[in-house]
VOVEXBA-541787 format. One record per residue: residue in one letter; x, y, z of N, C-alpha, C in turn. Coordinates in steps of 0.2 Angstrom, whole numbers, plus 5000, padded with zeros to 4 digits. Last residue first. Layout:
BEGIN
AXYZXYZXYZ ...
//
This chain:
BEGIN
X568256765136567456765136567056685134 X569356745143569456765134568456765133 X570556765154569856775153569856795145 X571856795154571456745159570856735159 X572956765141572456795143571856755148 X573856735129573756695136573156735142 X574756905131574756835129574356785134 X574157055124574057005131574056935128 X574457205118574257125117574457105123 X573457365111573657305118573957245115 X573757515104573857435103573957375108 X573457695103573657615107573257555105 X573757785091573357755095573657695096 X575057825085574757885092574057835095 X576757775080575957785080575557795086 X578057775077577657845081577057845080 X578857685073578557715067577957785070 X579157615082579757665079579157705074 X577857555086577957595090578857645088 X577857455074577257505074577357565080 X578957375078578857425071578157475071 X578257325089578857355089579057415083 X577357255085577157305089577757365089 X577957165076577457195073577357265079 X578657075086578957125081578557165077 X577757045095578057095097578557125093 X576956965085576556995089577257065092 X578156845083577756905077577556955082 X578256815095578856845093578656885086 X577056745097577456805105578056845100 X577256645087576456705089576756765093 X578156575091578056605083577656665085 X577856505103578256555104578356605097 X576856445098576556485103577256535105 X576856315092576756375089576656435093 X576456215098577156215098577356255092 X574856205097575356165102576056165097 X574256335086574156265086574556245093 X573556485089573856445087573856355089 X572356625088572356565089572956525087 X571956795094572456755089572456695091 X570756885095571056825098571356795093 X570357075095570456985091570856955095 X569157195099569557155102569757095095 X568957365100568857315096569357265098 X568157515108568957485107568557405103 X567757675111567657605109568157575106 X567957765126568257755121567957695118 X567357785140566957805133567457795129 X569157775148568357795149567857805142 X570157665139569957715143569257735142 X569957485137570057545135569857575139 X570957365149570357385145570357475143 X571957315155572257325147571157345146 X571457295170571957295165571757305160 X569857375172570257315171570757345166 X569257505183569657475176569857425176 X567757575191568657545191568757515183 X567157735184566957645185567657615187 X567257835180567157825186567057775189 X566557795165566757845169566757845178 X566557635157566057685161566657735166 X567257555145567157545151566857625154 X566157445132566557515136566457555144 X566757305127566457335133566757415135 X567357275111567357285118567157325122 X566657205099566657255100566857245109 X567857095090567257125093567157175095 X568557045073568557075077567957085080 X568856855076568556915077568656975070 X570256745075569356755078569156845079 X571556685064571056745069570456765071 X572556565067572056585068571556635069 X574256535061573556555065573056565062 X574956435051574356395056573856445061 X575856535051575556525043574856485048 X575956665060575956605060575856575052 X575956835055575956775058576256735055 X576757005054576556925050576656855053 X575857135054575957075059576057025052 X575057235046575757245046575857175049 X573657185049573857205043574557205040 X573557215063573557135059573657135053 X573857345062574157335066574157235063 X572557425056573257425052573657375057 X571457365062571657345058572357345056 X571757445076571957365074571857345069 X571757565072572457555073572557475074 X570257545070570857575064571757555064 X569657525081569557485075570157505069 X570857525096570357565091570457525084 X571157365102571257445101570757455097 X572057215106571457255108571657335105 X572357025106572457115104571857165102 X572856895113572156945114572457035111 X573156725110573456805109572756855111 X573556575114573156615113573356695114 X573756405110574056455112573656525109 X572956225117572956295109573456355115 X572756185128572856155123573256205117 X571956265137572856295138573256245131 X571256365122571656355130571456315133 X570556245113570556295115571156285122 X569956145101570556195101570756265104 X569056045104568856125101569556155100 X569855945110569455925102569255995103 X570456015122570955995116570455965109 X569156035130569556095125570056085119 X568855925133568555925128568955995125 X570055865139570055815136569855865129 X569955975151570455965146570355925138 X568655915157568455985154569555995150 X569155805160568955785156568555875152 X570055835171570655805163569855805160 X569355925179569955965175570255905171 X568455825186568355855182568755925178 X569655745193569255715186568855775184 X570055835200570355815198570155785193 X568855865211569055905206569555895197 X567855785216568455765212568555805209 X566855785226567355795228568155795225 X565555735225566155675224566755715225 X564955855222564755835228565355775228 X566055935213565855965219565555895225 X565555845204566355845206566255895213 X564055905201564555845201565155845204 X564556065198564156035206564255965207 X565156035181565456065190565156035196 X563955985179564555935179565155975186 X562455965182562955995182563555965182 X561255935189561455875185562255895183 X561056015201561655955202561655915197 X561256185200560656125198561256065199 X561356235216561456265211561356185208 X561756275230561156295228561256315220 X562556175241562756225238561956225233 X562756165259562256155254562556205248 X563756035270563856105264563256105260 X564256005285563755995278564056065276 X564855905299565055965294564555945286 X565155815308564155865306564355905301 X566155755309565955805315565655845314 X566055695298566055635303566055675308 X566355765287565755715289565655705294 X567555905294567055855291566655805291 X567056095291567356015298567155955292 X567756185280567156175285567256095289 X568556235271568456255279568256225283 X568156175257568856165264568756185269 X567056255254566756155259567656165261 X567856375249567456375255567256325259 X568656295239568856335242568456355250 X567456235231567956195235568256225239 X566956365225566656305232566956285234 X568056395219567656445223567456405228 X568156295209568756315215568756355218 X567056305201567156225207567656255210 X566956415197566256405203566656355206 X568156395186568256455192567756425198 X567556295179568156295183568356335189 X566356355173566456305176567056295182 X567056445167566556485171566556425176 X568256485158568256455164567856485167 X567656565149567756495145567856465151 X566156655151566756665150567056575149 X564956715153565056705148565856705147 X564056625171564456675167564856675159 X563456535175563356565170563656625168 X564056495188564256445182563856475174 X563756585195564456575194564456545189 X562456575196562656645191563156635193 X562056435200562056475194562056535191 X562256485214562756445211562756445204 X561856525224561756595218562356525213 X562456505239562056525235562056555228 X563256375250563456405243562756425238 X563556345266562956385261563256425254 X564156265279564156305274563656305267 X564456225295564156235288564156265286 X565356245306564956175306564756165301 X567156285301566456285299566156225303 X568356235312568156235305567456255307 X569256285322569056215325568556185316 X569056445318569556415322569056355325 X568956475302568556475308569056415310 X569456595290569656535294569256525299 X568456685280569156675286568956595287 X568256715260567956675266568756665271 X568756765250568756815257568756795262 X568256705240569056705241569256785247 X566656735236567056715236567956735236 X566056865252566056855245566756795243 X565156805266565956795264565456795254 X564656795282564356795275564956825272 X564156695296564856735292564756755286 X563456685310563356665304564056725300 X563756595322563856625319563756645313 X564356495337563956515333563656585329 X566256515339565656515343564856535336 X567856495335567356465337566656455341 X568056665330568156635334567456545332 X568956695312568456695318568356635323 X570256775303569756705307569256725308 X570056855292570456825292570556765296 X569156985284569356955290569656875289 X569057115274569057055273569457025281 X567957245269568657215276568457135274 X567557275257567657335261568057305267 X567657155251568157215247568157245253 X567257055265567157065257567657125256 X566156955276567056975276567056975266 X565157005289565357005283565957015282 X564256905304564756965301564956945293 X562756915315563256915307563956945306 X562456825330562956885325563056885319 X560856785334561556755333561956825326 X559456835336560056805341560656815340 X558756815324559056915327559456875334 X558856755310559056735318559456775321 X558056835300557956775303558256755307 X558956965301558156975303557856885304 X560156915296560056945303559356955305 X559756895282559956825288559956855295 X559657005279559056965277559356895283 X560957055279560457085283559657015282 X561656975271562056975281561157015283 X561357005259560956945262561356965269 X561557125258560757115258560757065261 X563057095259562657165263562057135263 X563357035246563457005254563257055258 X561857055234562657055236562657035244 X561156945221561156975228561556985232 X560956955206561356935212561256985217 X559656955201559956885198560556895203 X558056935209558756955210559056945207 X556756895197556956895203557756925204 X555256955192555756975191556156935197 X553556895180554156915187554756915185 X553356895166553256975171553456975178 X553756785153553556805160553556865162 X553856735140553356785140553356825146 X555256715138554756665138554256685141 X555856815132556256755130555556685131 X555756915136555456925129555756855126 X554956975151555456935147555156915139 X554257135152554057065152554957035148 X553857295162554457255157554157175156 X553457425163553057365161553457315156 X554357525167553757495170553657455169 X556057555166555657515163554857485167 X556857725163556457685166556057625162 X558657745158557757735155557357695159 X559757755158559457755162558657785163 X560757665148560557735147560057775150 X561157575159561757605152561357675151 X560657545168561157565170561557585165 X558457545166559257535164559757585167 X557657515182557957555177558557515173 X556157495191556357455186557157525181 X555757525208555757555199556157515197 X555957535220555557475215555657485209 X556557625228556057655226555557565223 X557957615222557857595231557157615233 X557857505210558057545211557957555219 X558557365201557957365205558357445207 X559257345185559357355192558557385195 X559657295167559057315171559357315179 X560757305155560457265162560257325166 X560257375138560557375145560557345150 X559757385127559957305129560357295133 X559157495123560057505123560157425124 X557757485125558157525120558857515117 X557457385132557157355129557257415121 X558557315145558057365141557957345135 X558457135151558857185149558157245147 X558657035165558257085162558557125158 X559356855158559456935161558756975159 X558556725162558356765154558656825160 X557456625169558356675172558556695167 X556256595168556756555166557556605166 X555656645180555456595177555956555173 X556056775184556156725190555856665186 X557256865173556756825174556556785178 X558456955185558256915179557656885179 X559357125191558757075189558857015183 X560557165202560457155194559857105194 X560257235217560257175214560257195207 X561457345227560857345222560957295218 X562557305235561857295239561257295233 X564057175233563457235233563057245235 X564957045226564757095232564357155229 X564356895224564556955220564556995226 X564156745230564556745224564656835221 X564156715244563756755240564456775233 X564356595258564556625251564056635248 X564156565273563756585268564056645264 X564556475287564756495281564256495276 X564256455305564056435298564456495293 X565156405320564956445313564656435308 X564256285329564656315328564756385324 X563256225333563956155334564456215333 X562056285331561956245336562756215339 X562256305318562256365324562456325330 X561656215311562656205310562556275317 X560456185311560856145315561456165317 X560156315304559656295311560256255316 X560756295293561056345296560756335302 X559956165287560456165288560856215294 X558556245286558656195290559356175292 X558856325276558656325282558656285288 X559056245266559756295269559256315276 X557856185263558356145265559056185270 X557156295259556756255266557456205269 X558256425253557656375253557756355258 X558156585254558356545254557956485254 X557556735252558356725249558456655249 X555856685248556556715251557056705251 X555056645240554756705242555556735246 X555456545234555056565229555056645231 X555656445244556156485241555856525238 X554456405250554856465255555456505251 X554056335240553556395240553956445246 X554856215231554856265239554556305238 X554756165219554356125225554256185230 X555556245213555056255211554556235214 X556856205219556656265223555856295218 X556956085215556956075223556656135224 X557056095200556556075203556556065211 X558556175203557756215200557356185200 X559356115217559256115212558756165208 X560356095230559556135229559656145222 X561455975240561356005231560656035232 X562855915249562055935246561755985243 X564155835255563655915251563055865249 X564855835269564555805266564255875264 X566655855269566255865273565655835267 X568155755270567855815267567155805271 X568955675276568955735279568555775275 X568555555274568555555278568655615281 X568455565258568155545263567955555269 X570155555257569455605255569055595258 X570455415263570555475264570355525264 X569955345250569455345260569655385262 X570255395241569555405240569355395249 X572155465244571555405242570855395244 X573055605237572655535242572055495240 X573955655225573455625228573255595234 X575055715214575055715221574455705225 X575355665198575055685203575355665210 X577155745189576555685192576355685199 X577455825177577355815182576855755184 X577555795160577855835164578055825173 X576355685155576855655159577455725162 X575355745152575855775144576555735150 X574555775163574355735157574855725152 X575155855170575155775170575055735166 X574855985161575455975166575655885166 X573555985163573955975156574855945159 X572855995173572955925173573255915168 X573656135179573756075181573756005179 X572856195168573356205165573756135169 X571656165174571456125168572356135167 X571656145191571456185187571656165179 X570856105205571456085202571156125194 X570756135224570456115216570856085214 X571956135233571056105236570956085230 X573656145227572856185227572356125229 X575156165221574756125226573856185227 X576456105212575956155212575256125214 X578156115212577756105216576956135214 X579856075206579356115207578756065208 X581556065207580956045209580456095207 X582556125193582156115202581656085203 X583556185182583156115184582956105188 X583456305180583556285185583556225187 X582456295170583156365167583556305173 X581156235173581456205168582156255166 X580956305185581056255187581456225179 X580656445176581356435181581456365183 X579456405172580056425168580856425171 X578756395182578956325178579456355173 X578656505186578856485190579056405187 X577956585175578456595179578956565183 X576956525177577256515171577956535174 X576256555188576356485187576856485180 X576056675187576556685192576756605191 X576156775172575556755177576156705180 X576356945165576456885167576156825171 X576157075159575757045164575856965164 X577357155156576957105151576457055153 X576257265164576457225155577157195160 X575257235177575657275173576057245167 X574657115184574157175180574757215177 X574756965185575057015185574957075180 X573956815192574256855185574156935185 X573756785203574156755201574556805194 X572356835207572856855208573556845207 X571656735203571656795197572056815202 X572056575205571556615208572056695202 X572356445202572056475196571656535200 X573456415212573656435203572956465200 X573656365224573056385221573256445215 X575356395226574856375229574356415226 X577056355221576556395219575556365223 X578756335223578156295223577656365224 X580256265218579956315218579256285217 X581556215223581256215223580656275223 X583056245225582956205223582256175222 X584256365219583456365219583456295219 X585556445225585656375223584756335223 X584756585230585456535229585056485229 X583456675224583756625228584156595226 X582656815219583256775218583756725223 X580956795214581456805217582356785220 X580056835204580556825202581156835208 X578956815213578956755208579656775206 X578656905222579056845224579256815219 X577156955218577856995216578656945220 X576356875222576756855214577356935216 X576856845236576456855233576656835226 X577956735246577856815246577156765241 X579456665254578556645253578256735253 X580956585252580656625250579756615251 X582456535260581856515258581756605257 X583956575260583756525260583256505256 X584756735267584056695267584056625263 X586156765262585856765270585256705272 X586156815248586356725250586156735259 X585856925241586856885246586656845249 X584756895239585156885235585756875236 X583956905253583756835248584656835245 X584257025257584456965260584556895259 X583557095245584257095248584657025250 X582357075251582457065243583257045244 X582357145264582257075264582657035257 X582757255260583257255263582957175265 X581257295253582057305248582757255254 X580457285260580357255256581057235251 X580857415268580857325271580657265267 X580557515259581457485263581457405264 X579557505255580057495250580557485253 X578357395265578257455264579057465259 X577257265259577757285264578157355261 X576457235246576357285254576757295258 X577057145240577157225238576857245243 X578157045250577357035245577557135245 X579056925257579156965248578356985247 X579956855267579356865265579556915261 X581156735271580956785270580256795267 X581956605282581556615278581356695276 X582556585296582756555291582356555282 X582356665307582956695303583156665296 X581356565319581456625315582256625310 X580956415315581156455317581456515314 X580456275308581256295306581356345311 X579056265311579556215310580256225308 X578556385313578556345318578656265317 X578856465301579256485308579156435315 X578256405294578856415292579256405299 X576856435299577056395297577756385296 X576756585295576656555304577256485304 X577156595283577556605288577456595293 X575956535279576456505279577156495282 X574856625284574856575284575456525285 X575356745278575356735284575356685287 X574956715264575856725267575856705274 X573456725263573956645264574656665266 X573456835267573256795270573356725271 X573856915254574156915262573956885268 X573756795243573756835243573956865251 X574156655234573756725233573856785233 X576156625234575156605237574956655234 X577656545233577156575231576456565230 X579256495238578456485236578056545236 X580556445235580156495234579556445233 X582256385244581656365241581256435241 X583956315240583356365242582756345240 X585156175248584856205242584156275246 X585256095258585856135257585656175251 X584256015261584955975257585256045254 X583456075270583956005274584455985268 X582956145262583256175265583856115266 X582156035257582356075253582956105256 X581156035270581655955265581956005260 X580556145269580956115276581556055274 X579956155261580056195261580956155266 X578956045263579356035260579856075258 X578356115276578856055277579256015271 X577756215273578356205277578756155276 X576656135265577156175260577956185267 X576256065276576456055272576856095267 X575556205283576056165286576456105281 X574756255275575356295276575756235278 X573656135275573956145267574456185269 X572856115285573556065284573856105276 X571656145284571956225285572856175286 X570356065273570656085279571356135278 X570755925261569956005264570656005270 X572355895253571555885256571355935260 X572755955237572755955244572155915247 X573455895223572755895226572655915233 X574855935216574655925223573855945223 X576055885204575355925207575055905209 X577555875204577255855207576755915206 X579455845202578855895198578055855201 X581055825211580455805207579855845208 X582455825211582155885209581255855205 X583655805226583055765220582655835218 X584255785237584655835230583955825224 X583555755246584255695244584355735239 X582355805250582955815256583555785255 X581755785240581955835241582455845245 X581355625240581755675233581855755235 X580655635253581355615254581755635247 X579555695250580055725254580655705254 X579055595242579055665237579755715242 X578755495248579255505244579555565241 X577955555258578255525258578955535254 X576855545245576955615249577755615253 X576055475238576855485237577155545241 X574855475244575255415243575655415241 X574755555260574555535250575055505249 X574755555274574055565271574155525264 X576255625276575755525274575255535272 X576055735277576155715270576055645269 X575855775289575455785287575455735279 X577555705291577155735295576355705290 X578755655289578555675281577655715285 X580155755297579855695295579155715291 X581455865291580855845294580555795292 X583255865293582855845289581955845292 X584156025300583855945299583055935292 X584656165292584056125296584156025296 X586356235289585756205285585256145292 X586356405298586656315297586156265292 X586156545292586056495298586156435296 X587056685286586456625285586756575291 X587056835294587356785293587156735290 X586156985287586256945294586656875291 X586657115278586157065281586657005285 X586957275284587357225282586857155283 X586357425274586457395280586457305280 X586157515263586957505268586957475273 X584957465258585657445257586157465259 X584157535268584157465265584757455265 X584357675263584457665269584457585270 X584357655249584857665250584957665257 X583357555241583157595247583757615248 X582657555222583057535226582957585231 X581357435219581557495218582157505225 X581657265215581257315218581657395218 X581557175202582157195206581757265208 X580457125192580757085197581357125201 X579757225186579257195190579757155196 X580657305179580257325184579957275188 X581157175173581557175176581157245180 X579957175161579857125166580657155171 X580257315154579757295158579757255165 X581457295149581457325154580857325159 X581057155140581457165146581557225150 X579257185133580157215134580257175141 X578557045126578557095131579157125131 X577856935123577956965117578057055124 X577956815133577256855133577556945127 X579056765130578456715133577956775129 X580056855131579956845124579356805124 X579856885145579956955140579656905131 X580556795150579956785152579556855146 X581756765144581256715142580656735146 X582256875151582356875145581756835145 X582356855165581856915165581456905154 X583156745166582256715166581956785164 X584156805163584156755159583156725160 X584256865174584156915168584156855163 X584456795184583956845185583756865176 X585656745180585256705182584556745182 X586356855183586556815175586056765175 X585656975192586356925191586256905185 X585957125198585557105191585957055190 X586457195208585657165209585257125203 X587557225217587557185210586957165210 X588057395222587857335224587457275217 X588557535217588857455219588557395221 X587357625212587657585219588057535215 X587457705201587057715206587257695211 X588957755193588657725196587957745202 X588557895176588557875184588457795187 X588857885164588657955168588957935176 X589857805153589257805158589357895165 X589857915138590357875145589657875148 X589557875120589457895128589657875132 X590557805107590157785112590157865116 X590657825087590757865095590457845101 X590257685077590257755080590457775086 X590157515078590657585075590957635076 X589857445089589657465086590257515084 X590357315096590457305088590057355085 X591757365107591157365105590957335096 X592857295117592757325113592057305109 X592957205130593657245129593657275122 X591657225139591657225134592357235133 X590457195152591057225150591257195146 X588757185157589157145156589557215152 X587257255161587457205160588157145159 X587057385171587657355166587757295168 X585357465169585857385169586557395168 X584857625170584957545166585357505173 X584057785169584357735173584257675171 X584557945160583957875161584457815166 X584758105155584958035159584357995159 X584658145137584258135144584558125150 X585758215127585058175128585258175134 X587658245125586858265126586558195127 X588958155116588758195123587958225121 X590158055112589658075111589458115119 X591858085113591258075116590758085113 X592858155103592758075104592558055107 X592658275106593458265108593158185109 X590958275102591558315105592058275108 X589458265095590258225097590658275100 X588058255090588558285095589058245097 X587958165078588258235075588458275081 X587158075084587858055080588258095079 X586258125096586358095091586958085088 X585658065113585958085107585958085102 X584757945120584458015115584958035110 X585657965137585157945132584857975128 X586757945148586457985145586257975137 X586557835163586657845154586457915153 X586757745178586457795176586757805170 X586757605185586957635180586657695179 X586657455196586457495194586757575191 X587557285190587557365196586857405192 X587857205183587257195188587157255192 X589757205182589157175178588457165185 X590157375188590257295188589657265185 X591057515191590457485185590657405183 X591957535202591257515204590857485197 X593257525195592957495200592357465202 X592957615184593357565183592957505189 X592657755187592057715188592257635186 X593857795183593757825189593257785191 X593857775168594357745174594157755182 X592157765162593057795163593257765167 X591657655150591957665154592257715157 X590257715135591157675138591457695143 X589357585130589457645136590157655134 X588157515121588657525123588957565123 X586457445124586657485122587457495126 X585357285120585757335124586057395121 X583357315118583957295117584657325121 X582057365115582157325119582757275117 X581557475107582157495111582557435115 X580257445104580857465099581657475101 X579657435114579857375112580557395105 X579857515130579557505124580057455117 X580657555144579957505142579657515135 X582057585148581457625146581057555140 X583357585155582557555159582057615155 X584357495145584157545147583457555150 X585957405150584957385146584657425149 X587457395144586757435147586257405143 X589057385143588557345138587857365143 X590557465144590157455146589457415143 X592157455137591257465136591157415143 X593457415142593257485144592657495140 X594357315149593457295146593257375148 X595857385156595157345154594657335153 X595657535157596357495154596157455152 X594457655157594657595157595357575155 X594957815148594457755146594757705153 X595057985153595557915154594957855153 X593858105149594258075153594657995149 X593358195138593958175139594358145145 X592158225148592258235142593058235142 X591058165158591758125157592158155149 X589958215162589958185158590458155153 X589358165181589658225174589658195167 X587758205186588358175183588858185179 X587358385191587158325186587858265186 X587158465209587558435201587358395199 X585458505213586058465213586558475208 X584658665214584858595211585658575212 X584358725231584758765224585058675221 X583558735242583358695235583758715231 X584058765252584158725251583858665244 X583958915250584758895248584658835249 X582558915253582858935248583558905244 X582758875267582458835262582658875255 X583359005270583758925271583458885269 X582459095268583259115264583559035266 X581459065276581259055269581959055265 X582059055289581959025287581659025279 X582259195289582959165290582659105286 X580759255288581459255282581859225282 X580159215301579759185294580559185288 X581259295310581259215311581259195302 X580559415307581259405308581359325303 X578959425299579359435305580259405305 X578859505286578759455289579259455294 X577759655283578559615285578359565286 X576759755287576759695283577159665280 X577559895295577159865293577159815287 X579459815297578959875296578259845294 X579759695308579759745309579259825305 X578759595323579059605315579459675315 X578059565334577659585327578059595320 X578859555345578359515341577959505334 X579159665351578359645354578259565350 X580559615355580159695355579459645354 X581459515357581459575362581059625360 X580959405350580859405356580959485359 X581559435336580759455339580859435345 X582959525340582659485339581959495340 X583959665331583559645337583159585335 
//
């Protein structure tokens, strides 16, 4: 009897009703485990090239080599060089049976390449399994996966996670679209503007493979250009990859893209697109359907027919370099292939970043500029608040802002938006001396000091109240903000002109445009939207807690931060002003107000190469517990020319606090050294460094050893 026919309730007391069991007895039979691969024990080898040659997808350095299969017949067919493989892993010598090895794991690899015989002795393993048939590991892919592996002292399984997406099986059975006719050539459009920009197009759209860094001019002309070289690239039959920030510039590009080529002839690549559509674009790129490429860094190894150029936008922003080992950065990457590839390449940014002016400097590439009227003409006018202007201001002394920015944001309302960058997001300020900006620290632990939502003075390390605190640098007792996040100031600006709208665009939502209509916009650095028709003004405050920061590109970072914001904004000659609030003998603020970024990256080059610092010098960062890194530079044998700076003690990172890459786990105290070498010792340093880690991980040591080549930040 069914429960429909009696009441409902089942049958004896506390049963489960009818239905509840069919169902739990069908889930049950549907979990009964799959068969395993088999393990081919006496089957028929291949007739030809019966090794198979695997690169096993397990990420430690000891292992970071191939390993040989051997074929059966039935898998003849499908185990083709590039396919995905499944192995049985582990074994040892002593499980043999009928001239198979057998036992260990399965694990998923590469088959790299067929063999008509192995040069290893003993009893091979049969491959367990094809995954797919489909060739996703070309000879071109694995050749950059390799040199990017030995770059940064990394395994090749590693870097081959980062470049061939996880596989979609609903993806891959579905048939990518035909490729489309090679495009006409476009005219050089926005590119007149520079003096070889011209030129630059027509070496693309004749098979030309020339190397250029691109100064861009201010304004929202930078997607449409990359199109359009994009577009001369195409026109000669070759592929093109480019690569931005972040999902804001993509969007950008593929508006752009699409409104000079038209849909079907480009692909996008960034990790948010969700694993199918990510996989069945990746796809399209590699049978050749697609052409063009414009993603994120996960784009960087993307695999385009016949590459003929590969271009990179705003290079020195942090999202370029790649938070998982070998954490690779997307510029290096990308000159790696232009020099595997012969290609063009392109590396275009509003700034320009020191590794840029090396590039020129060393005749590699050559610049990409317009000429001083030019400039001119479309940047906007700056003006500078210095610490004599705001010692004068008795309005700054008392409020977020001086008499000058006020005055400014007055007029810029009147024509349109204003922009007001806050260099940190937050809402509780860290204090410093308001007299000579000396951090507040404690006066127990040398904690930074925080205003509390009471007034209280406290430290954040050991949370000891501080009453009567005085700077111990220049006797003082006031205290001012040392950053004041984009919340406090949108509110402090709202209560000054309770008429006009705030909005903030930061971690919590970052916005994308906004309308042309009077406005104030408060934006943490590299968040700032787009304003449709451009900013009428902009406000760069707190400009000396960018440039005092304890890190080597403090200078560089503040100037590609501004410039990144005055590009928004209208230009001279349609009221467009920028005040930025930071002392103007400076040398960044300099270049800031003349607008040459590009003289000030050769001459902050100039002076690193007489210090012997990056990008001049090749640099290593190795980090761990004081014990493991001793023995670990103990066993390493360098450079005979290295250098080692340290050891320090590294920041320990706080419980419940986000993590930076490669920083040590919560309350652990970790110690850092900088490996220093000469110019054309940097591969020596990558190849010691990963044979020393590599003997240190056969030999089963238990505490971790970081290295980070070339590190974006070295303090």
């Amino acid at each position: 009897m069914s429960s429909g026919d009696g009441d409902g309730e089942g049958g004896a007391e506390g049963a489960p009703p009818e239905q509840l069991a069919l169902i739990r007895e069908s889930v049950r039979k549907a979990n009964v485990p799959k068969a395993k691969p088999r393990t081919w024990r006496g089957a028929a080898l291949a007739k030809e090239l019966p090794v198979a040659r695997v690169l096993v997808d397990k990420g430690v350095l000891h292992l970071d080599r191939y390993f040989d299969y051997a074929v059966p017949e039935d898998l003849d067919a499908q185990a083709q060089p590039g396919v995905r493989v499944r192995v049985r892993f582990g074994a040892g010598r002593h499980r043999v049976r009928e001239g198979r090895r057998e036992g260990g794991g399965l694990i998923d690899g590469y088959l790299v390449e067929r063999l008509a015989e192995s040069d290893y002795a003993g009893p091979l393993a049969a491959l367990a399994q094809v995954v797919s048939p489909e060739p996703v590991l070309s000879e071109e892919l694995l050749g950059l996966a390799r040199a990017v592996a030995d770059r940064y002292a990394g395994s090749l399984a590693d870097v081959l996670q980062l470049a061939v997406p996880p596989r979609n099986a609903r993806a891959e059975g579905r048939a990518s679209p035909a490729p489309l006719p090679v495009p006409g050539v476009p005219d050089a459009g926005p590119w007149a503007r520079y003096g070889r920009g011209a030129a630059f197009l027509e070496s693309l759209a004749s098979g030309g493979a020339p190397r250029a860094v691109w100064n861009a001019l201010p304004g929202p002309g930078w997607a449409e250009e990359l199109a359009r070289a994009v577009g001369a690239t195409l026109a000669s039959g070759r592929g093109a990859l480019v690569v931005v920030p972040d999902g804001r510039a993509v969007s950008r590009v593929d508006a752009a893209l699409t409104s000079l080529l038209g849909e079907g002839r480009h692909a996008v690549l960034t990790a948010e697109a969700g694993p199918e559509k990510r996989y069945r674009q990746w796809l399209a790129v590699r049978r050749g359907s697609v052409r063009a490429v414009v993603g994120t860094r996960a784009a960087m190894f993307a695999p385009v027919r016949d590459l003929g150029l590969v271009a990179i936008w705003d290079d020195g922003d942090g999202s370029h370099s790649e938070p998982h080992a070998p954490q690779p950065h997307a510029r290096e990457v990308l000159l790696l292939r232009a020099a595997h590839d012969k290609c063009a390449f392109l590396l275009g940014s509003w700034s320009c970043t020191v590794e840029a002016a090396q590039l020129v400097e060393s005749g590699w590439a050559l610049p990409l500029v317009a000429g001083r009227e030019q400039v001119r003409a479309v940047a906007p006018l700056v003006r500078t608040v210095g610490d004599g202007d705001l010692a004068r201001d008795e309005a700054a002394r008392a409020a977020r802002l001086p008499t000058i920015a006020w005055q400014v944001v007055r007029e810029g309302l009147r024509h349109g938006p204003v922009l007001v960058q806050v260099p940190r997001r937050g809402y509780v300020p860290r204090m410093a001396c308001a007299q000579c900006r000396a951090a507040a620290r404690c006066r127990h632990c040398a904690g930074p000091i925080e205003s509390q939502d009471a007034g209280t003075l406290r430290c954040t390390w050991c949370g000891r109240d501080e009453p009567a605190w005085h700077c111990p640098e220049c006797g003082g007792f006031r205290l001012r903000a040392q950053i004041v996040g984009a919340r406090r100031t949108a509110e402090e600006l709202g209560r000054a002109f309770p008429t006009v709208p705030v909005r903030t665009s930061g971690r919590e939502q970052v916005l994308d445009t906004v309308p042309d209509a009077p406005a104030l916009v408060v934006s943490t650095p590299g968040a700032e939207p787009v304003a449709d028709g451009g900013y009428a003004a902009a406000l760069l405050l707190d400009g000396w807690a960018m440039l005092g920061r304890p890190d080597l590109r403090a200078g560089e970072e503040a100037l590609r931060r501004w410039i990144g914001a005055a590009s928004l904004v209208r230009p001279q000659g349609a009221g467009g002003t920028v005040v930025a609030v930071a002392e103007p003998t400076l040398r960044p603020v300099q270049a800031l107000v003349r607008w040459d970024p590009v003289g000030h990256a050769v001459r902050e080059l100039a002076e690193r190469a007489e210090l012997g610092f990056p990008p001049v010098s090749r640099m290593a960062a190795v980090s761990g517990v004081p014990e493991a890194l001793a023995e670990f530079l103990a066993a390493a044998e360098l450079p005979g020319d290295a250098e080692v700076l340290g050891p320090v003690p590294v920041h320990v990172t706080e419980a419940g606090r986000p993590r930076r890459p490669g920083a040590p786990p919560p309350g652990e105290h970790w110690e850092r050294v900088l490996i220093r070498v000469p110019p054309g010792s940097g591969a020596a340093l990558a190849a010691a460094l990963k044979t020393a880690q590599a003997a240190r991980m056969a030999r089963g040591g238990s505490e971790p050893v970081r290295i980070r080549v070339d590190p974006p930040d070295i303090g």
